[in-house]
C-alpha positions in Angstrom: -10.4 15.0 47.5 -12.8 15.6 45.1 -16.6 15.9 46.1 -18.1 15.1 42.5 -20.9 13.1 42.6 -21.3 9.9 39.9 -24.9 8.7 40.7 -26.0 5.4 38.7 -29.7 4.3 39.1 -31.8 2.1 37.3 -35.5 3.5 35.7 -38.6 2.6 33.9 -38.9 4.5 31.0 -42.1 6.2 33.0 -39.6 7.7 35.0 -37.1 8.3 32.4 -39.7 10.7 30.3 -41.5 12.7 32.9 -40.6 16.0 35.2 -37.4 14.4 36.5 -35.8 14.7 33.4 -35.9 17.6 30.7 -33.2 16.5 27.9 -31.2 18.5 25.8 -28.7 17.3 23.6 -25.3 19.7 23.2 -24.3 21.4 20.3 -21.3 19.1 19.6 -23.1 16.0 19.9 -23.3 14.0 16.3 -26.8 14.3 14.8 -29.2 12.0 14.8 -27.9 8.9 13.2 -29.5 5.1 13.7 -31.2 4.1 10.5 -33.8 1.6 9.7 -31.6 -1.6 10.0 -31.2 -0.2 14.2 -35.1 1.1 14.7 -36.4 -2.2 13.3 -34.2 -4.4 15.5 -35.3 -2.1 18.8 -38.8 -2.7 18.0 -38.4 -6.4 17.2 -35.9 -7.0 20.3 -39.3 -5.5 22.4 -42.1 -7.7 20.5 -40.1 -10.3 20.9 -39.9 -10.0 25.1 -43.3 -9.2 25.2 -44.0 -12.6 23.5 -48.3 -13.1 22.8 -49.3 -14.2 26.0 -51.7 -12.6 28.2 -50.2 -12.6 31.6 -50.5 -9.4 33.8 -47.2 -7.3 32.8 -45.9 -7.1 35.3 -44.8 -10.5 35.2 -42.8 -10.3 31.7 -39.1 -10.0 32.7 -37.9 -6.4 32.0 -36.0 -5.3 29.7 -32.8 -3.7 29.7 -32.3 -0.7 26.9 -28.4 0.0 28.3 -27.5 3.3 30.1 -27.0 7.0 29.0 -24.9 9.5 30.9 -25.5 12.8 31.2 -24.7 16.1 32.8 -27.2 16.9 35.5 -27.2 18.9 39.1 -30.3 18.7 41.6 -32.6 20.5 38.7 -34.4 18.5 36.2 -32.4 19.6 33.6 -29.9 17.1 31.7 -27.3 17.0 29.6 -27.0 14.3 27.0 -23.4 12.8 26.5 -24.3 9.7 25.7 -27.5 7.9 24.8 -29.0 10.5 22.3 -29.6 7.6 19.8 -31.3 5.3 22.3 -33.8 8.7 23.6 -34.8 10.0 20.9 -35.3 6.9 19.0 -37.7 5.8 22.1 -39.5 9.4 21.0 -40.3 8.1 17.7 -41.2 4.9 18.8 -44.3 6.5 21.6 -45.2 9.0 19.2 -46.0 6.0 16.5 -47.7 4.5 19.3 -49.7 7.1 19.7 -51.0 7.6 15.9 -52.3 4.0 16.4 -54.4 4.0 20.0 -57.5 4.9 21.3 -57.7 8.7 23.2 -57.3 7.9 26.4 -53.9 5.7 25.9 -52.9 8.8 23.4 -53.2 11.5 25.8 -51.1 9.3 28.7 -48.8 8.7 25.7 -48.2 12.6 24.8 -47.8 13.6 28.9 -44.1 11.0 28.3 -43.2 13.3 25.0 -43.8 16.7 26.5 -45.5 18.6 29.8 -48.0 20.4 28.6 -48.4 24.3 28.5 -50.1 26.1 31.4 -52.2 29.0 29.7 -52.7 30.7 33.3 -48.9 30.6 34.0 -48.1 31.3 30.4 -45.4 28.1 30.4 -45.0 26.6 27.0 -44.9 23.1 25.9 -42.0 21.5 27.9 -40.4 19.0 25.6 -38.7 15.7 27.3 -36.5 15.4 24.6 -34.9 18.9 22.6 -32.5 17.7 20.5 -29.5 19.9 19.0 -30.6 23.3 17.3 -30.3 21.9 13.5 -32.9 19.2 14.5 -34.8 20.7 17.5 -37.8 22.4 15.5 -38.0 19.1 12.5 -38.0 16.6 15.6 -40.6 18.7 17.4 -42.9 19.2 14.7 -43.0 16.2 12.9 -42.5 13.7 16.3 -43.0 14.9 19.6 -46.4 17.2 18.4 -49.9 15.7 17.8 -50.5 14.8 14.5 -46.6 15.5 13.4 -46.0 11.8 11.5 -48.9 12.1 9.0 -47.3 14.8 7.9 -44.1 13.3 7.1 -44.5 11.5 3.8 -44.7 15.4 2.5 -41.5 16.3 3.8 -38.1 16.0 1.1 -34.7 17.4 0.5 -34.1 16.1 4.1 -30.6 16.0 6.1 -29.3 12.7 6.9 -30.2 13.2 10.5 -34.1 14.7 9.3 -34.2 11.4 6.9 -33.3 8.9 9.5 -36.0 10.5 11.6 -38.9 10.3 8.9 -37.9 6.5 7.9 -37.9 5.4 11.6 -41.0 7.1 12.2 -42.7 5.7 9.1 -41.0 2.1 9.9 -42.3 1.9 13.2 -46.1 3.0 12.0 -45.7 0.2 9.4 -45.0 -2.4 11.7 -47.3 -1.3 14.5 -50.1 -1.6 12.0 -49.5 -5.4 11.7 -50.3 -5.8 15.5 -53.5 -5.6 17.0 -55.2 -3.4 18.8 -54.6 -4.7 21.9 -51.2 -6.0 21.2 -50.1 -2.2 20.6 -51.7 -1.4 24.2 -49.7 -4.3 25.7 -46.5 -2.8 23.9 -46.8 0.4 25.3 -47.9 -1.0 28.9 -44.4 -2.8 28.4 -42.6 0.0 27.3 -43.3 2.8 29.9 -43.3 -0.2 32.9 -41.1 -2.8 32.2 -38.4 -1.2 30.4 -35.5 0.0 31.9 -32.8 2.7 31.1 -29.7 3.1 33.8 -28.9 6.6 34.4 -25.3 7.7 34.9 -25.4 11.3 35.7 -22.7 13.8 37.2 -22.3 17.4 37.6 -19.5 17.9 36.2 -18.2 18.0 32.5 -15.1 16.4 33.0 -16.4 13.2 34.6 -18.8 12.7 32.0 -16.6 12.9 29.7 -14.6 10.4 31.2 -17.4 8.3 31.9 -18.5 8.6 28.2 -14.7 7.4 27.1 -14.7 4.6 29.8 -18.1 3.1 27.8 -17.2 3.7 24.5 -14.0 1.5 25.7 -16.3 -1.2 26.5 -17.9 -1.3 22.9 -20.9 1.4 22.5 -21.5 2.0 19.5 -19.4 5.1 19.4 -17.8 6.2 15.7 -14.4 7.7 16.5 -15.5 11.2 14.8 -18.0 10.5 17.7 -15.6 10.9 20.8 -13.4 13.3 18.8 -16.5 15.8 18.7 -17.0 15.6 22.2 -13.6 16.1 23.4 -12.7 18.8 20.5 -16.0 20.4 21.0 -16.5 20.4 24.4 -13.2 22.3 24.8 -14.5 25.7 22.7 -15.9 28.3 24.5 -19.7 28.5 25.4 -20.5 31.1 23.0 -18.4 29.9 20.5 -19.5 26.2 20.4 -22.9 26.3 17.9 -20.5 28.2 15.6 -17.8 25.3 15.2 -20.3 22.6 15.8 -22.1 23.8 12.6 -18.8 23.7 10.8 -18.3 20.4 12.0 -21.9 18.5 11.3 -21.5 20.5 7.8 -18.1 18.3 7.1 -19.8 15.1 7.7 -23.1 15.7 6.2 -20.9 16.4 2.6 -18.5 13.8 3.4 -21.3 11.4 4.8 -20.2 9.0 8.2 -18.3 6.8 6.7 -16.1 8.5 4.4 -15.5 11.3 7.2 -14.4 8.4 9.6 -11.9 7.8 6.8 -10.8 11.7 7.1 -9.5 11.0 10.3 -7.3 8.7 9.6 -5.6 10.5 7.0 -5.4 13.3 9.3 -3.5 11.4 11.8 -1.2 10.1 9.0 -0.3 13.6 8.2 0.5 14.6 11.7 2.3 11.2 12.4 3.6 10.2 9.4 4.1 7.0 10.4 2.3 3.3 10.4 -0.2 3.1 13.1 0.7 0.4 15.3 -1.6 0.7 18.3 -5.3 2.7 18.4 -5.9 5.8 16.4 -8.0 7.3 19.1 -5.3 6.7 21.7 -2.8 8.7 19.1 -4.8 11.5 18.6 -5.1 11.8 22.7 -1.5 11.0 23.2 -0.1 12.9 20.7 -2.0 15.3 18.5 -3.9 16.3 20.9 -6.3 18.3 18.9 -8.0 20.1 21.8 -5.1 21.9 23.3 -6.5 24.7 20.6 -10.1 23.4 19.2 -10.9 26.5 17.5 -7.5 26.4 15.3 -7.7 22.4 14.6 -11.3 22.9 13.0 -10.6 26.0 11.0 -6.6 25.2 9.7 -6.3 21.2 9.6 -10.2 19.6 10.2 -12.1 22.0 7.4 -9.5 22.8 4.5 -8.6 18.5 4.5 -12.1 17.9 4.3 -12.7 19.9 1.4 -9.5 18.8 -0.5 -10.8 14.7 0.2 -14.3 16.1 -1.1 -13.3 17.6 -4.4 -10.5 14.6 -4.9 -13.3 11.6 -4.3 -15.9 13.5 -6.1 -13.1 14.7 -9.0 -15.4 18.2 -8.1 -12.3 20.4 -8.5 -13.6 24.3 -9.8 -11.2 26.9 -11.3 -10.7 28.8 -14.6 -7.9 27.1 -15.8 -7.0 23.1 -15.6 -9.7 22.1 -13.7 -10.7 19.2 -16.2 -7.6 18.1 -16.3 -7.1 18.3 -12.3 -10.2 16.0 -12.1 -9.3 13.8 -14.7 -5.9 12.9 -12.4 -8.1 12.6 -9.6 -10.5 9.8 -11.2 -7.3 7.4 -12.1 -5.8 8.1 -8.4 -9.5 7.0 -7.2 -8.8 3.8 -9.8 -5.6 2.9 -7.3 -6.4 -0.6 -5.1 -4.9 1.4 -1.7 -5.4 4.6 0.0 -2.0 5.6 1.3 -1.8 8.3 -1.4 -4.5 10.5 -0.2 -2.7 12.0 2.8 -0.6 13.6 0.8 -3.1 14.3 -2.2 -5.4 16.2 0.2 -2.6 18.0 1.8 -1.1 19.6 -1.3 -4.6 20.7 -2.4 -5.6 22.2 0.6 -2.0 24.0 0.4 -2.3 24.6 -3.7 -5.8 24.7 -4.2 -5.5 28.1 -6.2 -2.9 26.9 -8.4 -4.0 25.0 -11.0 -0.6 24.8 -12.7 0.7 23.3 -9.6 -1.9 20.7 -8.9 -1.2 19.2 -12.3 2.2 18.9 -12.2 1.8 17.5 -8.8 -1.0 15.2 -9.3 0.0 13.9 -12.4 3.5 12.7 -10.4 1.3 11.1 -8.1 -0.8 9.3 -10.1 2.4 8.0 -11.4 3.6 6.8 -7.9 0.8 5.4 -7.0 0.2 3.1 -9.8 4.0 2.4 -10.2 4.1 1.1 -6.1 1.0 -1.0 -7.1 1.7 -2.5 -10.2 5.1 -3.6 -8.9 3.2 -4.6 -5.6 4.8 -2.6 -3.1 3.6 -4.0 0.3 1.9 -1.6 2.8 5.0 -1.0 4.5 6.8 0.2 1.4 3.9 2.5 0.7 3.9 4.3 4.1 7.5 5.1 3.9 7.7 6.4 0.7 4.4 8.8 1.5 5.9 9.8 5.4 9.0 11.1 3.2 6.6 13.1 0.5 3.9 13.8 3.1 7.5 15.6 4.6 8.7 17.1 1.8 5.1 18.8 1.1 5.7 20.1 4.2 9.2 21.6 4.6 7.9 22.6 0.8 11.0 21.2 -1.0 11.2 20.9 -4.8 9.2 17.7 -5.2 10.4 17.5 -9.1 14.8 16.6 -8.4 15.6 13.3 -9.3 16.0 12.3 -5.2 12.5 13.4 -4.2 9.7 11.4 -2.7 7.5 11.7 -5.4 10.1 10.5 -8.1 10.3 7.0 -9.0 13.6 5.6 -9.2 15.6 3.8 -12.0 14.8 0.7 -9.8 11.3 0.7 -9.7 11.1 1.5 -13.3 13.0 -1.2 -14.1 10.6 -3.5 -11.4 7.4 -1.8 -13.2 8.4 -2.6 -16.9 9.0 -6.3 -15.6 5.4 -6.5 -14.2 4.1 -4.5 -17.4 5.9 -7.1 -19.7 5.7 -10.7 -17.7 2.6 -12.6 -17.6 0.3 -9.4 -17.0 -2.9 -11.4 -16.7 -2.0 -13.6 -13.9 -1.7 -10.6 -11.2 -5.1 -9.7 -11.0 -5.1 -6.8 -8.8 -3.5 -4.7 -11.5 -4.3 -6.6 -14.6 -7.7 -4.5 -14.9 -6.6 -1.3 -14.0 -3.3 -1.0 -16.6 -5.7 -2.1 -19.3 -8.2 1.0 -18.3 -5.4 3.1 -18.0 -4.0 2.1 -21.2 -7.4 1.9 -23.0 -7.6 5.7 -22.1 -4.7 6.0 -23.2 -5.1 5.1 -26.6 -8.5 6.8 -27.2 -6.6 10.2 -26.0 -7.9 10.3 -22.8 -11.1 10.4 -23.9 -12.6 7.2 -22.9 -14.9 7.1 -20.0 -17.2 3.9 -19.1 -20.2 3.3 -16.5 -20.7 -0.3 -17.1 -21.4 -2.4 -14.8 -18.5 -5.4 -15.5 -15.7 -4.9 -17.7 -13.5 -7.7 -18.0 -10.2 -8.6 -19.2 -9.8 -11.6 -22.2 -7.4 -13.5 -23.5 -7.2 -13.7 -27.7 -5.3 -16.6 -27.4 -7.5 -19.1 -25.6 -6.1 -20.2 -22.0 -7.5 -24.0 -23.2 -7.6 -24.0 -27.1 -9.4 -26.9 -28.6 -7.0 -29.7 -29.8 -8.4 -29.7 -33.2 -8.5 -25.9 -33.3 -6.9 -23.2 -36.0 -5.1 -21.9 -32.6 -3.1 -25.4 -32.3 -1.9 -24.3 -36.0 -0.6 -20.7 -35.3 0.7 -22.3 -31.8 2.5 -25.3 -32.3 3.6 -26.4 -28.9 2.9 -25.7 -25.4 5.4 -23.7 -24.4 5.1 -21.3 -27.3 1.0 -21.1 -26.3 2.2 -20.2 -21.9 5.1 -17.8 -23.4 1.8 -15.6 -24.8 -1.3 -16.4 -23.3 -1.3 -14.0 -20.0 0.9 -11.2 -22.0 -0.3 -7.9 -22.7 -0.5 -8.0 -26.3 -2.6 -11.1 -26.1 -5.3 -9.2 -23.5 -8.2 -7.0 -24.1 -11.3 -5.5 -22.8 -14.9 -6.9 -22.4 -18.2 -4.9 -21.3 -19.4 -8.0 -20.3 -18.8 -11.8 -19.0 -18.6 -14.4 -21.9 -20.1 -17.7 -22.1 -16.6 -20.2 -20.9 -17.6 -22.4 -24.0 -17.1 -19.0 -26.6 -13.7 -18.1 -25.7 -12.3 -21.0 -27.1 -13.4 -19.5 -30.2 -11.1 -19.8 -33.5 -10.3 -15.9 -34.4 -12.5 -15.0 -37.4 -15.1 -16.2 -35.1 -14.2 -14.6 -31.9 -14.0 -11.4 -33.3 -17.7 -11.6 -34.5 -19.0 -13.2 -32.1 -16.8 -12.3 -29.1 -15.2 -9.0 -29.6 -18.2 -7.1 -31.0 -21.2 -5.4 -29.7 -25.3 -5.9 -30.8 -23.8 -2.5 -32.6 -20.9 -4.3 -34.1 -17.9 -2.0 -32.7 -16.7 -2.8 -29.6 -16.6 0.6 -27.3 -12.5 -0.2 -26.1 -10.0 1.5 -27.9 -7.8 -1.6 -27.3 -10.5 -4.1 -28.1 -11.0 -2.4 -31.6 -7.2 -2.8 -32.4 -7.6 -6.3 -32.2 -10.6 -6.5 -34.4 -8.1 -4.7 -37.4 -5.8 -7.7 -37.0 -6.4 -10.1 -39.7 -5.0 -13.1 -37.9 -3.5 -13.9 -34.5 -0.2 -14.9 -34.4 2.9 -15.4 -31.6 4.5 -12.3 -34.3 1.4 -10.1 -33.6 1.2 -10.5 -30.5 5.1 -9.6 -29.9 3.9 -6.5 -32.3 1.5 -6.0 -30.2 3.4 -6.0 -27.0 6.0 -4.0 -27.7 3.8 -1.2 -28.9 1.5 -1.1 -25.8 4.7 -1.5 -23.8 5.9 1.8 -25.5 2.1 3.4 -24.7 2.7 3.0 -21.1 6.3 3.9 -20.9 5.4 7.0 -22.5 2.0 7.7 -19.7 4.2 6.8 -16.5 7.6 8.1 -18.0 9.1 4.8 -17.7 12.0 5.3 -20.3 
């Protein structure tokens, strides 16, 4: 039977920073991450309980900040598994208290940040709080020290974790300054006596672990890179760990939280190939089990993955030859309305990366994939076949170029693209956009490139034409007008929304007025076609159709 010790007890925050405690957060722990939006609501949730009264307090009804769970024998000294957030944003908070009361309330304030150096023993500062070594000496400085936060508005070129320090800290200071002076003494009377942390704390790694899991299970908020950390991390070798936990926190400072949340999931895709169906986190422990060899997951799947997603969202690929042109592929597969193709994008560049050659050929098939299973609206299930069998055949490294291969689009779905391409274009609007941009580059060879903020697509034809209109002329029934109006050759390309009233425009007049710029030339390649036609007509438009038809057969090989 198993003699571990879980002890659970309940503690003012008086208790919580003194000599019982001396916190140290591991190396694999996730840096410092609460922002503003989670500070300010701490500080409000404890203004609020306080309320504006004036009753003794110890009568307020405590308050409850949750429960942290460390790793901690008989001796002060504590492991922090979970609950670094919650600490060291309580650090920032007394040390802003601080700044702002009289001497006396400071100095009781400082003894809760750090036990103070004995000059006769020669004992250093003993900080409450040390967090990981990437942070330890910033957090020190700047929060725990005298004097550190008015030094802050000089500091820049921060890491995430340094910045969401300094914007808490300053936060905190701009809100205590709207209290009084004695309101600020009644907040940290509150604080220190009538706020509570519950302490979970066990010897031993595993339980804490477990105990961390069991939480997480019961909604912390606990990223899934979070857990992954702990259990990868926590696996490596004491004398290895700062070494791989610096590769790690490097991944998702570049990638940034979110994105390397993300990374994840494509990660398990690769390994699974197949739709998740239950939770990711209970796949990875279930079956790719990436801490049977920690070292080997960080080094050969975690890092090179990370830095193909990277260059492939950032179009940032680097090499002698082709790398424009590698980049250029990468900004239309960015265009696509799904993320299914990336698993296999970032697997081939982390396997190709130093053939350029290669990367073009590749990503200029899947560019061609991926927009063909969109514009024919493949549904997700479609999608995640078709990349299991390439993510497959990347892997078994079979010619991806034969007319059977994954990559390949069939005669089928060429035939189900050209009718998408050549129906009523405009009425599917999660492609209508994005075949226009494509084809827009396409026409200006490539070269077009836009950062405006809307671009929208426009009929020539008028959906509604005015009864008494030139339109009603070159249009003589109702049927001929729905037979054109959503077509292709009858679309083009604003920078800009129009006033409703203009598009019902007669054509001279919509091309000054409508189609043009203050500069007079519209900046669309397809837009400026339009503007060379001398009149609109159900013949230019079938013109019209047929040539940008023949455009896009000839970008996506659809012939």
């Amino acid at each position: 039977m198993s003699t571990v010790k879980i002890q659970a007890t309940e503690y003012p925050i008086q208790k919580v920073f003194s000599n019982d405690f001396v916190f140290t957060i591991p190396l694999y722990q996730r840096p410092y991450a609460w922002t503003t939006e989670q500070a300010g609501e701490l500080l409000q949730d404890l203004i609020v309980s306080l309320g504006d009264g004036n009753e003794p307090i110890d009568d307020i009804n405590p308050y409850f900040l949750g429960s942290i769970v460390l790793i901690k024998a008989d001796k002060p000294d504590a492991q922090v598994v979970d609950g670094q957030q919650r600490l060291s944003t309580l650090t920032i908070l007394l040390s802003a208290l601080r700044t702002l009361v009289q001497p006396k309330y400071a100095n009781a304030l400082t003894k809760l940040l750090y036990e103070e150096s004995d000059p006769i023993l020669g004992h250093p500062n003993r900080y409450r709080l040390t967090l990981a070594k990437r942070d330890a000496e910033f957090f020190k400085e700047y929060i725990q020290d005298e004097g550190g936060i008015s030094k802050l508005d000089s500091s820049d070129a921060l890491s995430d974790s340094r910045k969401n320090i300094k914007e808490n800290a300053l936060l905190f200071l701009k809100k205590l300054e709207g209290l009084s002076e004695s309101q600020r003494v009644r907040l940290v009377q509150f604080i220190i006596t009538r706020c509570f942390l519950v302490v979970v704390s066990t010897p031993d790694l595993e339980s804490a672990y477990r105990i961390f899991s069991v939480l997480n299970g019961r909604g912390l908020d606990l990223s899934l890179p979070d857990i992954l950390k702990a259990e990868i991390i926590g696996q490596i070798p004491d004398d290895q760990k700062e070494a791989y936990t610096c590769k790690w926190e490097d991944i998702q400072e570049k990638l940034g939280r979110e994105t390397f949340e993300d990374l994840f999931s494509y990660i398990r895709m690769i390994d699974r190939k197949a739709k998740l169906t239950g939770s990711i986190l209970k796949e990875y422990r279930e079956h790719i089990k990436p801490w049977n060899n920690s070292q080997k997951f960080i080094k050969t799947t975690l890092c090179p993955l990370a830095d193909a997603f990277y260059e492939i969202k950032k179009t940032s690929y680097v090499s002698d030859k082709h790398a424009e042109e590698v980049n250029k592929l990468f900004k239309q597969l960015n265009d696509i309305d799904n993320s299914d193709w990336i698993p296999p994008a970032i697997l081939y560049l982390s396997r190709n990366r130093s053939h350029p050659e290669r990367l073009v050929k590749f990503f200029t098939e899947l560019e061609r994939l991926a927009a063909g299973l969109m514009i024919k609206r493949a549904n997700i299930n479609e999608r995640i076949e078709r990349y299991r069998r390439l993510l497959t055949a990347i892997e078994h490294e079979e010619d991806l170029y034969t007319p059977d291969s994954p990559l390949q689009i069939t005669s089928e779905e060429k035939n189900d693209i050209l009718k998408m391409l050549d129906g009523d274009l405009y009425q599917t609007q999660k492609i209508r956009l994005f075949v226009l941009l494509r084809l827009d580059a396409a026409l200006s060879e490539g070269e077009a490139s836009y950062n405006f903020p809307t671009i929208t697509v426009e009929h020539i034809l008028p959906q509604n034409p005015a009864h008494d209109s030139l339109w009603m002329k070159s249009f003589t029934s109702l049927e001929e007008r729905e037979k054109y109006v959503h077509r292709l050759g009858n679309l083009a390309l604003l920078s800009c929304y129009k006033n409703s009233e203009a598009q019902n425009y007669d054509f001279d007049v919509k091309k000054q007025k409508y189609f043009t710029t203050k500069k007079g030339v519209s900046p669309f390649a397809l837009t400026t076609q339009v503007l060379m036609e001398q009149e609109w007509t159900p013949e230019v438009i079938e013109a019209r159709q047929k040539k940008l038809i023949g455009v896009l057969k000839k970008v996506w090989c659809l012939e």
